[in-house]
C-alpha positions, 0 to 999 in steps of 0.5 A: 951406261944403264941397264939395257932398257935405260939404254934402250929409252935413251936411244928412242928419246934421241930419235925423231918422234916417227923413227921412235914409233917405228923401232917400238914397232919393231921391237913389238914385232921381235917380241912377238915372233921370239914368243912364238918362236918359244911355243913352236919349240915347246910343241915340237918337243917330244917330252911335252907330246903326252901331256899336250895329248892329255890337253888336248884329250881332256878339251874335247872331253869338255867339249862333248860334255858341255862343259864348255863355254863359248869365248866372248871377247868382251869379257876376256 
């Protein structure tokens, strides 16, 4: 067989069209929790807390400045 995806495809095109929908779900769902998994990780480690710090520090600093804007989703 293929590379990992090829073999991924093949096994969702073989699927009735509702079993498909539902493992692309879950697979969304597996990449989404291993993203979060990886920044919990970065968070937690002691070699980033300085500079996660500074971050956060120089964020309020532009915050009481006014250099800040705020969010609109529609121009995201």
């Amino acid at each position: 067989m293929g590379t990992l995806s090829e073999e991924a495809a093949q096994i969702v095109e073989a699927l009735p069209p509702d079993k498909a929908k539902a493992l692309i779900e879950y697979a969304r769902y597996l990449a989404e929790t291993a993203d979060r998994e990886h920044w919990d990780r970065q968070f937690r480690d002691p070699r980033y807390e300085q500079k996660l710090q500074q971050m956060a520090e120089q964020a309020r600093e532009e915050f009481r400045t006014g250099a800040t804007a705020p969010l609109d989703p529609d121009e995201l």
